[in-house]
Backbone as a ProteinNet text record, in pm:
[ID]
protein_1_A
[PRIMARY]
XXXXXXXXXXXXXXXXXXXXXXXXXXXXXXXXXXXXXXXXXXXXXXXXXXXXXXXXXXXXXXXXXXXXXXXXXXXXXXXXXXXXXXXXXXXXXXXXXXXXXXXXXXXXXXX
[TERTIARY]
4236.8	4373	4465.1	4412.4	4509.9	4519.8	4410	4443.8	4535	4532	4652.9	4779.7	4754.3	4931.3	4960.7	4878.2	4893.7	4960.8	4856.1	4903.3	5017.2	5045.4	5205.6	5330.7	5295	5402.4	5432.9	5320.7	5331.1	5382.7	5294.7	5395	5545.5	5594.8	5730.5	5827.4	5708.1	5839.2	5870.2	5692	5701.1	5802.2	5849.3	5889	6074.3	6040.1	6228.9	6286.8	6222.9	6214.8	6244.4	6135.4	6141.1	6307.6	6357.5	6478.9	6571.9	6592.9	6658.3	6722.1	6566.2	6581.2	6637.9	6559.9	6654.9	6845.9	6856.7	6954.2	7055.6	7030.4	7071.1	7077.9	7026.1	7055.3	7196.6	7317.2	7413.2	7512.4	7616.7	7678.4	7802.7	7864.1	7930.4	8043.8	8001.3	8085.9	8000.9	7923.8	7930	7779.4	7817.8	7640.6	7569.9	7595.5	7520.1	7417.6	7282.5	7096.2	7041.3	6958.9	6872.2	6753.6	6673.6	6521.1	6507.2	6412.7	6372.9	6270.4	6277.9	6193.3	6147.4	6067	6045.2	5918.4	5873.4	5771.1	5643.7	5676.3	5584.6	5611	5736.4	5826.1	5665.3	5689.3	5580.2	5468.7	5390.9	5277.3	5209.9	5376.5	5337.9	5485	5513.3	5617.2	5743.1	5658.6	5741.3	5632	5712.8	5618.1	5668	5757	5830	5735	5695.7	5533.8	5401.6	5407.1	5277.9	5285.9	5398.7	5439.6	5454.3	5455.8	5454.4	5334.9	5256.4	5075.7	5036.6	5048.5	5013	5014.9	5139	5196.9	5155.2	5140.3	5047.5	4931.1	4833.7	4735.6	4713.6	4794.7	4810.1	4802.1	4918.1	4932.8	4772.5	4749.9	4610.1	4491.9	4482.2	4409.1	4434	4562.5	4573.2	4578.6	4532.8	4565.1	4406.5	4301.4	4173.1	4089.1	4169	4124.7	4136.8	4264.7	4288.4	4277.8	4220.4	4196.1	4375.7	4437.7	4594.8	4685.5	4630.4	4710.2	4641.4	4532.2	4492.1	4533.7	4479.1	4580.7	4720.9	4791.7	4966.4	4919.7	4873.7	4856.5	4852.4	4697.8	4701.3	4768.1	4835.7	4928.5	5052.4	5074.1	5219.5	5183	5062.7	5055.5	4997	4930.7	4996.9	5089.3	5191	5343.4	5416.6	5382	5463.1	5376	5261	5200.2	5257.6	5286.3	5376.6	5547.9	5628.6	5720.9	5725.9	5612.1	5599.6	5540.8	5460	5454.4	5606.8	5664.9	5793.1	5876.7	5906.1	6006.4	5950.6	5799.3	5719.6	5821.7	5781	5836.5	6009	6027	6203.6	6265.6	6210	6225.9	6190.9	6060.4	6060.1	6155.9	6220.3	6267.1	6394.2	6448.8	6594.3	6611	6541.6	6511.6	6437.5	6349.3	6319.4	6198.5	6213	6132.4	6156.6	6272.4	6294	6248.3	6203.1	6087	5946	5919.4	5761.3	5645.3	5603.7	5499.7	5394.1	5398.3	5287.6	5197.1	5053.4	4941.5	4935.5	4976.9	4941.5	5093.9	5158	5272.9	5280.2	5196.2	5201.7	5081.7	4988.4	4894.4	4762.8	4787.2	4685.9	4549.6	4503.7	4316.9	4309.1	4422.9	4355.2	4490.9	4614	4705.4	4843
-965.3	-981.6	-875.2	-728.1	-634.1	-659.5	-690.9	-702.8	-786.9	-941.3	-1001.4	-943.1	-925.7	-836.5	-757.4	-669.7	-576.1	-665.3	-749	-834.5	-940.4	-958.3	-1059.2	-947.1	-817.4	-719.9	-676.8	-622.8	-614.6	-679.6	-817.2	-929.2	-947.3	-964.3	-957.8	-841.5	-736.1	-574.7	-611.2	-665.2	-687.4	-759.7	-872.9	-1011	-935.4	-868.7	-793.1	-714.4	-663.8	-574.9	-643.4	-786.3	-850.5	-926.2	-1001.7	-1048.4	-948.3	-831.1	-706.8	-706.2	-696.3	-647.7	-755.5	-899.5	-1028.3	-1056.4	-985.5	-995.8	-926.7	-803.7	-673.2	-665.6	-831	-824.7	-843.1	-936.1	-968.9	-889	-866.1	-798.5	-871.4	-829.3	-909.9	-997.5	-1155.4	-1227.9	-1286.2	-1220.1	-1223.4	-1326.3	-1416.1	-1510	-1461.9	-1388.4	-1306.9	-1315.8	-1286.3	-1333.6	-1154.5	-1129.6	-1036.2	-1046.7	-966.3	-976.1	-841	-910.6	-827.9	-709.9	-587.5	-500	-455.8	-333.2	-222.6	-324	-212.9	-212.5	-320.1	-453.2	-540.9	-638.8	-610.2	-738.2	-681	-563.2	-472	-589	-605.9	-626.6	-837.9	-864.6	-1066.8	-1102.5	-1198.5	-1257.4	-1306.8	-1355.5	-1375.1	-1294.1	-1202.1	-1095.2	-1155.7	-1219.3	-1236.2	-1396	-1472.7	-1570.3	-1531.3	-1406.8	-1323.4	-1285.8	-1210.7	-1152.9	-1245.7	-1338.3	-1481.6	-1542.3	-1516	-1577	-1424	-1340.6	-1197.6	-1247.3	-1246	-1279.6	-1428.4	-1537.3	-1633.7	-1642.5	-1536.7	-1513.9	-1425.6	-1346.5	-1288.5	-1374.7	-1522.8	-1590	-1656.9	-1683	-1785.7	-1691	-1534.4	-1473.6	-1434.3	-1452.2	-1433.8	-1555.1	-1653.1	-1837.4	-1838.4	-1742.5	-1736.7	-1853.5	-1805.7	-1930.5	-2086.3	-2107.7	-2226.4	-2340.1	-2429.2	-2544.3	-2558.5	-2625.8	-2662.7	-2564.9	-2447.9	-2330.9	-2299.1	-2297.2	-2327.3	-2422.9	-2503.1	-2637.9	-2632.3	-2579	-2565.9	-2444.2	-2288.5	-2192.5	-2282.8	-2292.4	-2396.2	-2470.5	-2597.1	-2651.7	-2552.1	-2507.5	-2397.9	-2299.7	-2266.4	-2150.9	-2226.9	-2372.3	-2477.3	-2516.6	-2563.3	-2538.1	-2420	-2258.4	-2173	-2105.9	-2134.3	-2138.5	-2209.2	-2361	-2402.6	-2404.5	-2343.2	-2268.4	-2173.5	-2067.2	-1969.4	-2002.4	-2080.4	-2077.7	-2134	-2213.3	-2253.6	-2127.6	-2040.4	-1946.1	-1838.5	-1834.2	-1761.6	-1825.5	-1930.9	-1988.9	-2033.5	-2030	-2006.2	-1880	-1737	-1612.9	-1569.9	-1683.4	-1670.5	-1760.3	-1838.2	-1894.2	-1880.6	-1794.1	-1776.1	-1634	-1539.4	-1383.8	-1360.8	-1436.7	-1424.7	-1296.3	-1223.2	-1112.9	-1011.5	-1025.6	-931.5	-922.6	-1022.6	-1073.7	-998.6	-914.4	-905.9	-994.9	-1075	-1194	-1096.4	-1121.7	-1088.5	-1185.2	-1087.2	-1162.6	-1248.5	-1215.6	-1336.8	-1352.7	-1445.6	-1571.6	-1535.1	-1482.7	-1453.6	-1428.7	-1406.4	-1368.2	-1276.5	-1149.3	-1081.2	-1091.3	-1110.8	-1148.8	-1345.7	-1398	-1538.5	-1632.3	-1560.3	-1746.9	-1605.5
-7232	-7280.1	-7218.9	-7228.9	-7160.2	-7022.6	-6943.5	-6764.6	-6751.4	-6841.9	-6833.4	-6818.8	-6971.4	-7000.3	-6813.3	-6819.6	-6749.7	-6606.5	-6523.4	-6467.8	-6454.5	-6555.8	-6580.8	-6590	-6661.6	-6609.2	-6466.1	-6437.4	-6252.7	-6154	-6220.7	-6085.9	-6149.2	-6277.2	-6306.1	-6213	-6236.1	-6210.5	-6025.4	-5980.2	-5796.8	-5770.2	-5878.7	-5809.1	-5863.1	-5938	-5982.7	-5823.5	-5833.9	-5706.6	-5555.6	-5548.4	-5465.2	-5429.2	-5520.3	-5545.9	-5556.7	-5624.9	-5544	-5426.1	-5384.1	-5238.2	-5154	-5162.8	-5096.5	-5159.1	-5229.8	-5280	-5218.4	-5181.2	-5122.7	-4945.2	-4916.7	-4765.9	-4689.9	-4831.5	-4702.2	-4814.3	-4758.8	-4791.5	-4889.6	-4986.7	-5043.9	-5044.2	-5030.1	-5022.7	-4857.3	-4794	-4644	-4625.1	-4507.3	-4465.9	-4372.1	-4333.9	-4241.8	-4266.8	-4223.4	-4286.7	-4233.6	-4287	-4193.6	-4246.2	-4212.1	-4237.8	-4298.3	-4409.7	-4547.8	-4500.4	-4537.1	-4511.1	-4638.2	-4626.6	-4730.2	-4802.3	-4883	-4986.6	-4919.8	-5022.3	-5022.7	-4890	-4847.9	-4744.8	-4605.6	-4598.7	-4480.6	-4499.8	-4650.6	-4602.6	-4574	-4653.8	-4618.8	-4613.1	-4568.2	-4532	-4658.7	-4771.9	-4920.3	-5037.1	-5059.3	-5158	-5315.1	-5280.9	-5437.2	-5476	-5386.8	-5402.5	-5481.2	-5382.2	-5424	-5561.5	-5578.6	-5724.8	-5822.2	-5825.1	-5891.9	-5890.3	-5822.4	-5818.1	-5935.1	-5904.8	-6026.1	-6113.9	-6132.2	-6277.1	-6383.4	-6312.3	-6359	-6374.5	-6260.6	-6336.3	-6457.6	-6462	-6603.6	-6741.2	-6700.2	-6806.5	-6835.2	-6710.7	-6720.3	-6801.7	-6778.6	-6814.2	-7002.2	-6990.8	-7161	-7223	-7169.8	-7214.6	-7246.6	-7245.2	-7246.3	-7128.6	-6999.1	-6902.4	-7010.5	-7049.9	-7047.8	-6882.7	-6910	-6793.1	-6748.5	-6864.7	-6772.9	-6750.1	-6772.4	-6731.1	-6578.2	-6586.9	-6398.7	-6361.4	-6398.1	-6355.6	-6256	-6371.2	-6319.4	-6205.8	-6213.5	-6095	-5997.1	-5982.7	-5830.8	-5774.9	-5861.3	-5838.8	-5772.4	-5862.7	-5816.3	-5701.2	-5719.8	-5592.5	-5454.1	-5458.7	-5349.7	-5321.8	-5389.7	-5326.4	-5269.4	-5378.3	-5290.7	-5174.4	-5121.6	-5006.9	-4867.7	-4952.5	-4800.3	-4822.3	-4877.5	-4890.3	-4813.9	-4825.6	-4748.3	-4596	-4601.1	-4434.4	-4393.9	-4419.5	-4352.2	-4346.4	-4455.1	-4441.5	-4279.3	-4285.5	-4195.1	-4075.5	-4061.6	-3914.8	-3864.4	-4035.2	-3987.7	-3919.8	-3990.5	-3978.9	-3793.2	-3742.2	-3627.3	-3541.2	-3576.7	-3504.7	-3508.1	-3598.1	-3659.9	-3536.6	-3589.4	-3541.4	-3446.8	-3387.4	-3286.3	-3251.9	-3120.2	-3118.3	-3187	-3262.1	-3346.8	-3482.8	-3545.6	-3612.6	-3639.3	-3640	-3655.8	-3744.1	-3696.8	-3731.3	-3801.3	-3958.4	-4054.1	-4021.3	-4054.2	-4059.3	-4167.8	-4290	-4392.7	-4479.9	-4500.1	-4559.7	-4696.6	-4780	-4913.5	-5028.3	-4933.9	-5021.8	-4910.1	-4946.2	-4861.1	-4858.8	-4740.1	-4687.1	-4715.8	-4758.7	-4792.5	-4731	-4731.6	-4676.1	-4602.7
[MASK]
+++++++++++++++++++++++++++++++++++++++++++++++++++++++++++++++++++++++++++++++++++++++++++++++++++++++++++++++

Protein backbone atom coordinates (compact mmCIF):
# COMPACT_ATOMS: atom_id res chain seq x y z
CA UNK A 1 0.00 0.00 0.00
CA UNK A 2 2.82 2.56 0.94
CA UNK A 3 5.07 1.86 -2.38
CA UNK A 4 1.90 2.73 -4.10
CA UNK A 5 1.17 5.85 -2.36
CA UNK A 6 4.73 6.52 -2.61
CA UNK A 7 4.69 5.81 -6.37
CA UNK A 8 1.48 7.79 -7.48
CA UNK A 9 3.11 10.82 -5.57
CA UNK A 10 6.36 10.67 -7.52
CA UNK A 11 5.01 10.23 -10.84
CA UNK A 12 2.41 13.17 -10.00
CA UNK A 13 5.41 15.58 -8.60
CA UNK A 14 7.68 14.06 -12.18
CA UNK A 15 4.75 14.67 -14.44
CA UNK A 16 4.17 18.55 -12.45
CA UNK A 17 7.53 19.30 -13.20
CA UNK A 18 7.35 17.73 -16.59
CA UNK A 19 4.43 20.16 -17.85
CA UNK A 20 6.33 23.04 -16.13
CA UNK A 21 8.94 22.66 -17.96
CA UNK A 22 6.94 22.06 -21.52
CA UNK A 23 5.11 24.90 -20.50
CA UNK A 24 8.05 27.19 -19.97
CA UNK A 25 9.32 26.66 -23.59
CA UNK A 26 7.65 29.52 -25.67
CA UNK A 27 7.50 32.56 -24.47
CA UNK A 28 4.34 34.42 -23.72
CA UNK A 29 1.77 34.76 -26.13
CA UNK A 30 4.69 33.47 -28.70
CA UNK A 31 4.66 29.83 -31.24
CA UNK A 32 7.90 29.51 -31.48
CA UNK A 33 8.67 25.44 -30.46
CA UNK A 34 12.04 24.44 -28.91
CA UNK A 35 13.22 21.35 -27.51
CA UNK A 36 12.71 20.36 -23.93
CA UNK A 37 15.80 19.85 -21.85
CA UNK A 38 16.79 19.36 -18.18
CA UNK A 39 16.03 16.73 -15.62
CA UNK A 40 14.03 13.81 -16.98
CA UNK A 41 13.70 15.48 -20.80
CA UNK A 42 18.01 14.24 -20.70
CA UNK A 43 17.02 10.81 -20.12
CA UNK A 44 13.63 9.81 -22.81
CA UNK A 45 12.01 11.79 -25.19
CA UNK A 46 8.32 12.37 -23.18
CA UNK A 47 9.14 12.11 -19.41
CA UNK A 48 5.72 13.48 -18.55
CA UNK A 49 4.46 9.54 -20.27
CA UNK A 50 6.82 8.01 -18.09
CA UNK A 51 5.62 10.00 -15.07
CA UNK A 52 2.18 8.91 -15.83
CA UNK A 53 3.09 5.07 -16.23
CA UNK A 54 4.63 5.74 -12.19
CA UNK A 55 1.89 7.06 -11.13
CA UNK A 56 -0.70 4.38 -12.38
CA UNK A 57 1.22 1.90 -11.20
CA UNK A 58 0.88 3.28 -7.92
CA UNK A 59 -2.92 3.28 -8.46
CA UNK A 60 -2.80 -0.39 -9.68
CA UNK A 61 -0.60 -1.21 -6.65
CA UNK A 62 -3.03 0.32 -4.08
CA UNK A 63 -6.20 -1.20 -6.12
CA UNK A 64 -4.53 -4.52 -4.49
CA UNK A 65 -3.55 -5.52 -8.21
CA UNK A 66 -7.06 -5.09 -9.23
CA UNK A 67 -7.41 -6.97 -12.95
CA UNK A 68 -9.29 -3.66 -14.61
CA UNK A 69 -7.02 -1.39 -13.13
CA UNK A 70 -4.21 -3.28 -15.22
CA UNK A 71 -6.40 -3.53 -17.63
CA UNK A 72 -6.80 0.34 -18.23
CA UNK A 73 -2.39 0.73 -17.44
CA UNK A 74 -1.68 -1.33 -20.41
CA UNK A 75 -4.21 -0.12 -22.36
CA UNK A 76 -3.13 3.51 -21.55
CA UNK A 77 0.54 2.94 -21.43
CA UNK A 78 -0.03 1.34 -25.17
CA UNK A 79 -1.34 4.37 -26.41
CA UNK A 80 1.12 6.80 -24.68
CA UNK A 81 3.96 4.58 -26.12
CA UNK A 82 2.90 5.38 -29.67
CA UNK A 83 2.25 9.03 -28.84
CA UNK A 84 5.64 9.02 -27.86
CA UNK A 85 7.31 7.41 -30.64
CA UNK A 86 5.60 9.98 -33.01
CA UNK A 87 6.57 13.03 -30.87
CA UNK A 88 10.30 11.10 -31.06
CA UNK A 89 10.15 11.50 -34.83
CA UNK A 90 8.47 14.84 -35.10
CA UNK A 91 11.25 16.45 -32.80
CA UNK A 92 13.59 14.84 -35.52
CA UNK A 93 12.18 16.03 -38.24
CA UNK A 94 11.05 19.44 -36.97
CA UNK A 95 14.83 20.11 -35.32
CA UNK A 96 16.75 18.27 -37.14
CA UNK A 97 20.58 17.69 -36.15
CA UNK A 98 19.92 19.75 -33.61
CA UNK A 99 17.82 17.20 -32.03
CA UNK A 100 19.70 14.73 -30.03
CA UNK A 101 17.95 11.24 -30.70
CA UNK A 102 17.25 9.50 -27.16
CA UNK A 103 17.71 6.00 -26.89
CA UNK A 104 14.34 5.25 -25.41
CA UNK A 105 10.63 7.45 -26.22
CA UNK A 106 9.40 7.05 -22.65
CA UNK A 107 10.22 4.44 -20.69
CA UNK A 108 13.90 3.57 -19.75
CA UNK A 109 15.63 -0.05 -20.77
CA UNK A 110 12.08 -1.11 -22.42
CA UNK A 111 10.32 1.47 -25.28
Amino acid sequence: MYTGIALYILGEFGNLQTHLTLMNLRSPGGTERAIPQGWLFDLVTCPNYMTETVAWLGIWLVSNFSFSVLLFVIVAVGQMMAWAKKKENRYRKEFGSKYRRKRFTMLPGLW
